[in-house]
C-alpha positions as a LaTeX table, in Angstrom:
\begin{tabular}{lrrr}
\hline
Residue & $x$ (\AA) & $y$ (\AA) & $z$ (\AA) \\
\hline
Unk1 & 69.06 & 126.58 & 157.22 \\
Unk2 & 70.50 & 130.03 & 157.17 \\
Unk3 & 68.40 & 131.07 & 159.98 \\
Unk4 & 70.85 & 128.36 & 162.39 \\
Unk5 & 74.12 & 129.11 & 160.12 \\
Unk6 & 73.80 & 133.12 & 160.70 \\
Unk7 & 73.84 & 133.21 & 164.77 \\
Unk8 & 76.43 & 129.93 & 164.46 \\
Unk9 & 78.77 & 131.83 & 162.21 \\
Unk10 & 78.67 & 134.90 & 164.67 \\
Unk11 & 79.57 & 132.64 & 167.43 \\
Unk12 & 82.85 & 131.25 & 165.44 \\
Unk13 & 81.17 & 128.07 & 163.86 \\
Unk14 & 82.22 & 127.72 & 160.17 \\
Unk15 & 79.42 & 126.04 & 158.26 \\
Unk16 & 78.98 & 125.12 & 154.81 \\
Unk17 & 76.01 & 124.81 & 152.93 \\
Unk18 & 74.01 & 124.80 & 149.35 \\
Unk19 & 72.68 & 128.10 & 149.04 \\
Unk20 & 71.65 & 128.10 & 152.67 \\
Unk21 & 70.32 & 124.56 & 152.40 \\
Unk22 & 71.53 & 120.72 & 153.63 \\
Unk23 & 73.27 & 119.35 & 153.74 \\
Unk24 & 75.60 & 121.36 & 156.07 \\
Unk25 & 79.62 & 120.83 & 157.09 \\
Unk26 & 80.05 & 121.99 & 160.25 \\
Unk27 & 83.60 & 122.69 & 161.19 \\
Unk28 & 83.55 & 123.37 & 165.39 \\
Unk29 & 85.73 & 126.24 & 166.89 \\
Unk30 & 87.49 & 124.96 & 170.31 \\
Unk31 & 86.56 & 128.49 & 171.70 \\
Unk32 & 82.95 & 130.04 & 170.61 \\
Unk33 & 82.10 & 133.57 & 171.28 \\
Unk34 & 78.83 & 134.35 & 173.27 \\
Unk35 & 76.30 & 136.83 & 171.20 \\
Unk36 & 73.14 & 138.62 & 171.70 \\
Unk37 & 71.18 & 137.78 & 169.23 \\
Unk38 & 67.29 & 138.86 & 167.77 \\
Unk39 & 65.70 & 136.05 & 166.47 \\
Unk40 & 64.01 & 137.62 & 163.00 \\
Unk41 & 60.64 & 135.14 & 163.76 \\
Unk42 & 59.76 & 133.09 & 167.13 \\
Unk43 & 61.49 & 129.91 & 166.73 \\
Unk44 & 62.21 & 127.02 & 169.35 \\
Unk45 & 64.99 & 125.10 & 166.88 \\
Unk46 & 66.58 & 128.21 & 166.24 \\
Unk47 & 66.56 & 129.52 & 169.84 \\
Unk48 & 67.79 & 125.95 & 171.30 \\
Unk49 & 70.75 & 125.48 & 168.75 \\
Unk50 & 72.39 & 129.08 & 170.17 \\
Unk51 & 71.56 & 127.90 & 173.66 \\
Unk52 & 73.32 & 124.77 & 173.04 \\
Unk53 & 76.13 & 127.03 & 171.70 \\
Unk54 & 76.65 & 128.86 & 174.04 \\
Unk55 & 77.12 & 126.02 & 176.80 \\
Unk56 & 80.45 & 126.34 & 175.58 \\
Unk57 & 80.96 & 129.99 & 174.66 \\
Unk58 & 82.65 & 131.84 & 177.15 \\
Unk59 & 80.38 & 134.61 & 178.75 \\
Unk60 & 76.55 & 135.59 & 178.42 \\
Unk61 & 74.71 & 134.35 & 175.15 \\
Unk62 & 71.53 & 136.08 & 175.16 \\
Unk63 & 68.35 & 135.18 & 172.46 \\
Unk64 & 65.54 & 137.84 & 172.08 \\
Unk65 & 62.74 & 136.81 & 171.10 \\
Unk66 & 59.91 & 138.36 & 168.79 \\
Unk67 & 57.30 & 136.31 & 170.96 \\
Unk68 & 57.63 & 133.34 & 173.24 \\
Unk69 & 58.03 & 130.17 & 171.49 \\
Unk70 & 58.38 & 126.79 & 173.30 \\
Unk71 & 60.62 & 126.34 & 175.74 \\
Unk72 & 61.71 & 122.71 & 176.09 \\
Unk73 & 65.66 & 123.73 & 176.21 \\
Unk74 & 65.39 & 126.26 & 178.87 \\
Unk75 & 63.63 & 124.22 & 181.28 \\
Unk76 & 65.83 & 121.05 & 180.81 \\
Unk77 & 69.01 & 123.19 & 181.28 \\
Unk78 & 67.49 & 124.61 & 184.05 \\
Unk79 & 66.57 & 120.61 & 185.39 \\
Unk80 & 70.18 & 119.48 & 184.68 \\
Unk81 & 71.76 & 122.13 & 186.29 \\
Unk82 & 72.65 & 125.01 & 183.63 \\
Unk83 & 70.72 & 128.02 & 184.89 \\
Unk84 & 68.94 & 130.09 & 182.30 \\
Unk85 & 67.23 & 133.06 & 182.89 \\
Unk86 & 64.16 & 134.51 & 180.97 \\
Unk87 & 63.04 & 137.83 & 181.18 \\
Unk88 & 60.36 & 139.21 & 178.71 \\
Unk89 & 61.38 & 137.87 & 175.59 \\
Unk90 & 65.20 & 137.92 & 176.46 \\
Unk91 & 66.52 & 134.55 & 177.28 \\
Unk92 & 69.98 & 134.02 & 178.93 \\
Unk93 & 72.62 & 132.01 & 179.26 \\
Unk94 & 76.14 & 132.20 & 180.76 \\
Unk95 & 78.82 & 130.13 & 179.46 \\
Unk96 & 81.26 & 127.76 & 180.08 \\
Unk97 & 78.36 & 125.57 & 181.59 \\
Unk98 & 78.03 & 121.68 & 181.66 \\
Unk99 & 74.79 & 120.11 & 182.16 \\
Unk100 & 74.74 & 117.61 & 185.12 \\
Unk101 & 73.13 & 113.94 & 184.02 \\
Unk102 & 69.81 & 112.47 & 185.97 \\
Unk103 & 66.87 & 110.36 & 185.39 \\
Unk104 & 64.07 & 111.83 & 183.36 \\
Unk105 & 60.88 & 110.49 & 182.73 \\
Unk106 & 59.73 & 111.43 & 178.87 \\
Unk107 & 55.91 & 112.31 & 178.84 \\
Unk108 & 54.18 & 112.04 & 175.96 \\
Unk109 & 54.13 & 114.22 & 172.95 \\
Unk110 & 50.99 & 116.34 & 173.54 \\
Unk111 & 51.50 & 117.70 & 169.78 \\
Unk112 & 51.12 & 113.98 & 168.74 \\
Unk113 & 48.17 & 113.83 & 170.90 \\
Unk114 & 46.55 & 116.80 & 169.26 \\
Unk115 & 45.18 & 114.62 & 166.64 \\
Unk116 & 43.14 & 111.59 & 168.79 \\
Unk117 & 42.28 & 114.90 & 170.84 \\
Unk118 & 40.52 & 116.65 & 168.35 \\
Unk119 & 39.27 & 113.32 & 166.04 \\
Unk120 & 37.23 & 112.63 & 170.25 \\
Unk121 & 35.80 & 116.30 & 170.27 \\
Unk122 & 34.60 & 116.51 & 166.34 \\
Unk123 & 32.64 & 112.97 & 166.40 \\
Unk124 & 29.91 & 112.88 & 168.73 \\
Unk125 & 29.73 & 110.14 & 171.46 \\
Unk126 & 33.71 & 109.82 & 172.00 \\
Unk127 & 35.32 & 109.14 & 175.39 \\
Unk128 & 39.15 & 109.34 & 175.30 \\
Unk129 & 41.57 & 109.37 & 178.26 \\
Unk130 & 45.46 & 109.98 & 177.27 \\
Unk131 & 47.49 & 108.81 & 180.37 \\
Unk132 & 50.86 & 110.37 & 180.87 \\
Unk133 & 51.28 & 113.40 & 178.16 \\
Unk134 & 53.07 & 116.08 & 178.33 \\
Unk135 & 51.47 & 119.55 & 179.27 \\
Unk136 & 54.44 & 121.94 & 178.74 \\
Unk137 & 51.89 & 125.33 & 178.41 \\
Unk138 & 53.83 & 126.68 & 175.39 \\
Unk139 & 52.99 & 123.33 & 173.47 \\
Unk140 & 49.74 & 122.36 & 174.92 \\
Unk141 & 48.04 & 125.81 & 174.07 \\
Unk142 & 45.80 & 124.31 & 171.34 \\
Unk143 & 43.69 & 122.33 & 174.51 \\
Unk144 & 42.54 & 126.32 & 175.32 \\
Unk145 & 41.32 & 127.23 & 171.77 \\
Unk146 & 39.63 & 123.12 & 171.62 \\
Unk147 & 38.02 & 124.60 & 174.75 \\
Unk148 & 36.82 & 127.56 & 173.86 \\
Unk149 & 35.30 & 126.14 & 170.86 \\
Unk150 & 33.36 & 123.78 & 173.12 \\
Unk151 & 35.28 & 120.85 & 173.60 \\
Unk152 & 34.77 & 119.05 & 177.06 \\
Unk153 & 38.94 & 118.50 & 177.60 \\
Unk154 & 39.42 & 118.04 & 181.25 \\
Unk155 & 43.65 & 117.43 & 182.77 \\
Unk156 & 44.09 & 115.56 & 186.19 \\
Unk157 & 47.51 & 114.06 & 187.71 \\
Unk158 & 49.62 & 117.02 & 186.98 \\
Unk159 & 53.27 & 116.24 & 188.18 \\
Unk160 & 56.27 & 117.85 & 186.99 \\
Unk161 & 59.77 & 116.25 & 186.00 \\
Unk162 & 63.28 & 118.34 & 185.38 \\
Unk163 & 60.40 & 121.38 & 185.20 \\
Unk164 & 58.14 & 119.83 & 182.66 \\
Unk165 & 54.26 & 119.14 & 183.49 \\
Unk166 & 52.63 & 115.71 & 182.50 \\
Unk167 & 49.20 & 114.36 & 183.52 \\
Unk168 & 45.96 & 113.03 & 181.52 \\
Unk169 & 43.98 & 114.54 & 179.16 \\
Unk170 & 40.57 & 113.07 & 178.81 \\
Unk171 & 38.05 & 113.94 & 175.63 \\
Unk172 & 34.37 & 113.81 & 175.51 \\
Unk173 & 32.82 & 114.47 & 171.93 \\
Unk174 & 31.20 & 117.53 & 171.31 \\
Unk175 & 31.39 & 121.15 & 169.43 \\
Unk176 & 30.22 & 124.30 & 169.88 \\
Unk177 & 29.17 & 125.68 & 166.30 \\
Unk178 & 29.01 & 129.32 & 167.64 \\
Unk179 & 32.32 & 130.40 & 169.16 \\
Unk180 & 32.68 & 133.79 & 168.73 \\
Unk181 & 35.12 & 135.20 & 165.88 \\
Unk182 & 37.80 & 136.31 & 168.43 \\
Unk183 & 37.71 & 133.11 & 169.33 \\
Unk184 & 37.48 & 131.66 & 165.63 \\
Unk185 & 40.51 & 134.01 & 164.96 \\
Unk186 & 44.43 & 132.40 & 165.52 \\
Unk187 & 46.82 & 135.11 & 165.38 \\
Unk188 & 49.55 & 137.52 & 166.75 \\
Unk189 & 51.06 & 135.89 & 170.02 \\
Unk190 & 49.09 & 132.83 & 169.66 \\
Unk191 & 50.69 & 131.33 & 166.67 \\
Unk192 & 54.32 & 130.35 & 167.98 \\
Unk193 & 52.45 & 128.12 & 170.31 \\
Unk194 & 50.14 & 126.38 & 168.21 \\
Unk195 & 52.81 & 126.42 & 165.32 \\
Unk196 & 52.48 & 122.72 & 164.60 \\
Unk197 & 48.49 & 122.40 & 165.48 \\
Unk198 & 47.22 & 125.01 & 162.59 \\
Unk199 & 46.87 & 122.37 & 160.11 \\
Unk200 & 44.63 & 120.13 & 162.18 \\
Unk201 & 43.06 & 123.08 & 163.68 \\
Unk202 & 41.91 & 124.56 & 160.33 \\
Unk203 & 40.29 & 120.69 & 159.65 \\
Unk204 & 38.42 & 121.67 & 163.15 \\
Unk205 & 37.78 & 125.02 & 162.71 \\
Unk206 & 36.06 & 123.48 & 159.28 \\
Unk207 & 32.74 & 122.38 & 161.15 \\
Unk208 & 32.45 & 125.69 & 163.51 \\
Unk209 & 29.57 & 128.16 & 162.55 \\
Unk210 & 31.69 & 130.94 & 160.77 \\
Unk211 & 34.83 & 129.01 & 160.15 \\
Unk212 & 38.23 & 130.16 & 161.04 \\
Unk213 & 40.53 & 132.55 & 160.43 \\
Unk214 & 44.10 & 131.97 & 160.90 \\
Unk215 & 47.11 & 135.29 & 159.82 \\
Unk216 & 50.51 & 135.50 & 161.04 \\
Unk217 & 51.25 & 132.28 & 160.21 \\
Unk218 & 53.60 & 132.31 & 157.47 \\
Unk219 & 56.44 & 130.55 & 159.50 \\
Unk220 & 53.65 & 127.50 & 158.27 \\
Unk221 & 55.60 & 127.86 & 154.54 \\
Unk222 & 58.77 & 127.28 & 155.66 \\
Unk223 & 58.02 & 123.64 & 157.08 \\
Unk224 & 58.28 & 119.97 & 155.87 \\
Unk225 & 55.47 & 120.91 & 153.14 \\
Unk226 & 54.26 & 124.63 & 152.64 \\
Unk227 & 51.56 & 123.69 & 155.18 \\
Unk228 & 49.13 & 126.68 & 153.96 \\
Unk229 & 49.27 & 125.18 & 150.66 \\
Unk230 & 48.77 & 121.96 & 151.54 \\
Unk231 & 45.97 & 122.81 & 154.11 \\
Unk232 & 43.90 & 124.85 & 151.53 \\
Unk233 & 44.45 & 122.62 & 148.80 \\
Unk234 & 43.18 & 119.65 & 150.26 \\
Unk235 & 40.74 & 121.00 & 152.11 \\
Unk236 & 39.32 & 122.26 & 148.98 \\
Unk237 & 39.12 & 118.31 & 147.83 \\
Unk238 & 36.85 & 117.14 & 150.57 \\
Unk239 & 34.74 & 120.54 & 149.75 \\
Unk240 & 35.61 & 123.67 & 152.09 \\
Unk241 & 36.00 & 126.91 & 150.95 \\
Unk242 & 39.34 & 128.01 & 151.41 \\
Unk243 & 40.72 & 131.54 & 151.31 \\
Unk244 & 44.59 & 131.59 & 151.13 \\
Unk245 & 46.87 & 134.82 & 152.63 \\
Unk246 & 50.86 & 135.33 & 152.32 \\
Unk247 & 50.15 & 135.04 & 155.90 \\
Unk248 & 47.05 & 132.25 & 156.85 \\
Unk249 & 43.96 & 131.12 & 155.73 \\
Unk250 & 40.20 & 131.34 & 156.12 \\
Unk251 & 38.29 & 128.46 & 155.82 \\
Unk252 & 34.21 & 128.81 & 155.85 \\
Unk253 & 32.20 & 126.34 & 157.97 \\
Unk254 & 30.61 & 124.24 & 158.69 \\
Unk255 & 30.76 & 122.14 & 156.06 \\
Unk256 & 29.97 & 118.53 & 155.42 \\
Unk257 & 33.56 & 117.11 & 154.02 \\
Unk258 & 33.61 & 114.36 & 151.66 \\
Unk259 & 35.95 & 111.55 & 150.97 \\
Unk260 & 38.75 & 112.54 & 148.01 \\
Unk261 & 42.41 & 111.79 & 147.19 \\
Unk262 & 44.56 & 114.26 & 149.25 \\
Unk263 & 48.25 & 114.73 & 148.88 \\
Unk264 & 50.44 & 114.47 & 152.22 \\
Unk265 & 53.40 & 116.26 & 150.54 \\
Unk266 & 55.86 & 113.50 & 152.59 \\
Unk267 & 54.61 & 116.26 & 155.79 \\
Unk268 & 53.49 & 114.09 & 158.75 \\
Unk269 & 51.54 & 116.63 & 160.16 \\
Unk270 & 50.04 & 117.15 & 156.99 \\
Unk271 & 49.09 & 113.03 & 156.90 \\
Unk272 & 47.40 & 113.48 & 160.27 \\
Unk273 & 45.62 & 116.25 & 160.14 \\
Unk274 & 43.51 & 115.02 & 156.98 \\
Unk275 & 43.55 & 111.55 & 158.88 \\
Unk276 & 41.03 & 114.09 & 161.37 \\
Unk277 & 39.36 & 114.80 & 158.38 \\
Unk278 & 38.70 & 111.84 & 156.65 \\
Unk279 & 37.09 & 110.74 & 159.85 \\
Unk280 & 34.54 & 113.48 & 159.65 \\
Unk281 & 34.03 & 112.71 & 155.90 \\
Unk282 & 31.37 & 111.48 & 154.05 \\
Unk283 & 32.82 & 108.16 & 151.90 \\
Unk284 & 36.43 & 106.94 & 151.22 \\
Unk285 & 39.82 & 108.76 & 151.73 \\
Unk286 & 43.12 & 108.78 & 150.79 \\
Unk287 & 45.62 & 110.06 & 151.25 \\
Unk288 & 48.53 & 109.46 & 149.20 \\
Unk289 & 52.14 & 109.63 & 151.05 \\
Unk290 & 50.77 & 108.75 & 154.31 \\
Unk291 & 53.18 & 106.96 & 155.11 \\
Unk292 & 55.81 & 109.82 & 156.02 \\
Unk293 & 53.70 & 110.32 & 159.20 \\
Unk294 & 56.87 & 107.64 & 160.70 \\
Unk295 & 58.81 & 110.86 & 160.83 \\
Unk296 & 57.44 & 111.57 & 163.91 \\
Unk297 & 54.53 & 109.01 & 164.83 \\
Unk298 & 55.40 & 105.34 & 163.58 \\
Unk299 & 52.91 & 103.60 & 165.26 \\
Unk300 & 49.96 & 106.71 & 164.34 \\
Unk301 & 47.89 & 104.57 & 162.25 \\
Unk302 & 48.05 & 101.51 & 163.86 \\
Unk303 & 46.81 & 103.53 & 167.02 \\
Unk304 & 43.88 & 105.38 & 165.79 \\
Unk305 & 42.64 & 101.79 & 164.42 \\
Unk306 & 42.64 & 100.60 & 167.69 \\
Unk307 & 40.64 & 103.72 & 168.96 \\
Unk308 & 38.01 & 103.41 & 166.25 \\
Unk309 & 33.99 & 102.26 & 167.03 \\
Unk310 & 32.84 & 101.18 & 164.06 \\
\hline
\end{tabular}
C-alpha cells in the first residue's frame, strides 16, 4: 500500500499502516495540497486515488505516467462534469471540483469476459455472442492480440455512455498456431493494458506454434497471488514448459494439457484462467480455492456451466 500512502501523504493525508501494508487509518486533512506526481509503474488504482484527491485539493494535481494505464476515472470525471485533461502521459486535474450526479448505464466487465472469450476461440466449433460489455480500449486490448493470433472476434452496437464504449462481442472457435513471434511477444507498452489478461493469455498462448513470451510484467507479483508464480507453476501441472523471468514468462506450445490439481492461491483471476485450461485438458481438474473467484465474478461458474456443449 505504500505506493497510495506516498502521493496521499504529500497531499496532507496522514495514514497509518503495518510496514506499508492493511490495514490502513486514514486521518483526512480539511484542506489537501495539489501535487505533481510520477507514478514509479503504470497503475490505474494508484492514478485514480490522487485524482480523487485532488477533487478537493486546491489547485492543479497532475499524475505522470510511465505508460498509459486504464482510464476509467478520467473519463467518468470528465462524464460527470470534472474536466480532466490528458496530454502524453501527463494527466490533469484542477481542484476544488465536485462531480455533478446522472444516470449511467454499467456495461459489462470486458476483463470478466476475457475468459468465455478465449474458452470460444481455443475449442473448436464455439459460437458466443456477449451482449452489452464494455469496450473501454485501454481494457479491451487483449480482443487485438486474440485477433492477431487468429481468433474470429467481431464488435457491433458500439454506443457510448458518460464517455465509455459498450457493444457485443461475438466468438467463433478457432486458432491460428503460427502467429508470428512479435505477435507471440507481450511487452513494453502493451502490458498496462492487458495487466489482468496475462494469466489467461499465457493458458492461450499455451496451444500457439512457438508459445509465448511475456517480459515487463512484474507489476503481475505484486497482485492478489504472485500471478507469475502461480501461472508457471500450474501450468507446469497440466504439462507446459514454463520458463520464469523477474520480469514474465515463456511458455512453449502447443502442448496437449492434462487434467491435475492446481492451486488458485485465493486469486480469482488465477481460478479462471486455469478454469480456460481445464477446458482444453485432457481428464479431470481441480482446482483447489476456486471458490475466491466471488471476489470479482460470483456467478462465474454457474455461467460457464450454462455455456458448456457437452
Amino acid at each position: 500500500m505504500r505506493r497510495i500512502i506516498e502521493p496521499l501523504e504529500l497531499m496532507g493525508t496522514k495514514i497509518e499502516s503495518t510496514d506499508g501494508r492493511a490495514p490502513l487509518k486514514v486521518h483526512g486533512s480539511a484542506k489537501l495540497t495539489p501535487i505533481n506526481y510520477k507514478l514509479p509503474v503504470a497503475s490505474a488504482q494508484v492514478k485514480s486515488a490522487i485524482l480523487f484527491a485532488g477533487l478537493n485539493a486546491t489547485g492543479r494535481t497532475t499524475v505522470i505516467e510511465t505508460s498509459p494505464s486504464r482510464d476509467h476515472t478520467e473519463r467518468l470525471f470528465n462524464g460527470f462534469g470534472v474536466p480532466v485533461r490528458t496530454h502524453d502521459l501527463s494527466i490533469v486535474i484542477d481542484g476544488p471540483a465536485r462531480l455533478s450526479g446522472g444516470r449511467i448505464t454499467i456495461p459489462g466487465d470486458v476483463s470478466s469476459a476475457a475468459y468465455f472469450v478465449a474458452a470460444a476461440m481455443v475449442l473448436p466449433g464455439s459460437d458466443l455472442t456477449i451482449e452489452r460489455v464494455g469496450l473501454n480500449p485501454t481494457r479491451a486490448k487483449y480482443l487485438e492480440v486474440l485477433r492477431s493470433w487468429g481468433a474470429e472476434i467481431s464488435v457491433t452496437d458500439v454506443q457510448s455512455d458518460r464517455n465509455e464504449p459498450f457493444g457485443t462481442i461475438r466468438v467463433s472457435g478457432g486458432i491460428n498456431r503460427n502467429a508470428s513471434e512479435t505477435e507471440r511477444t507481450l511487452s513494453g507498452a502493451q502490458i498496462p493494458a492487458l495487466i489482468d489478461e496475462l494469466p489467461l493469455l499465457t493458458v492461450v498462448g499455451s496451444q500457439m506454434e512457438g508459445g509465448i513470451q511475456i517480459r515487463d510484467a512484474a507489476e503481475l507479483r505484486h497482485k492478489e497471488s504472485d500471478r507469475l508464480a502461480t501461472t508457471a507453476l500450474n501450468l507446469r501441472a497440466m504439462g507446459a514448459e514454463v520458463e520464469e523471468f523477474a520480469d514474465g514468462l515463456f511458455v512453449s506450445g502447443p502442448v496437449r494439457l492434462r487434467g491435475a490439481l492446481v492451486d488458485s492461491h485465493s486469486d480469482h483471476r488465477i481460478a479462471m484462467a486455469f478454469s480456460v485450461a481445464a477446458l482444453l485438458a485432457e481428464g479431470e481438474t481441480q482446482i483447489a480455492g476456486s471458490e475466491c473467484v466471488a471476489i470479482s465474478f460470483p456467478e462465474f461458474y454457474e455461467l460457464l456451466d450454462s455455456l458448456a456443449v457437452r
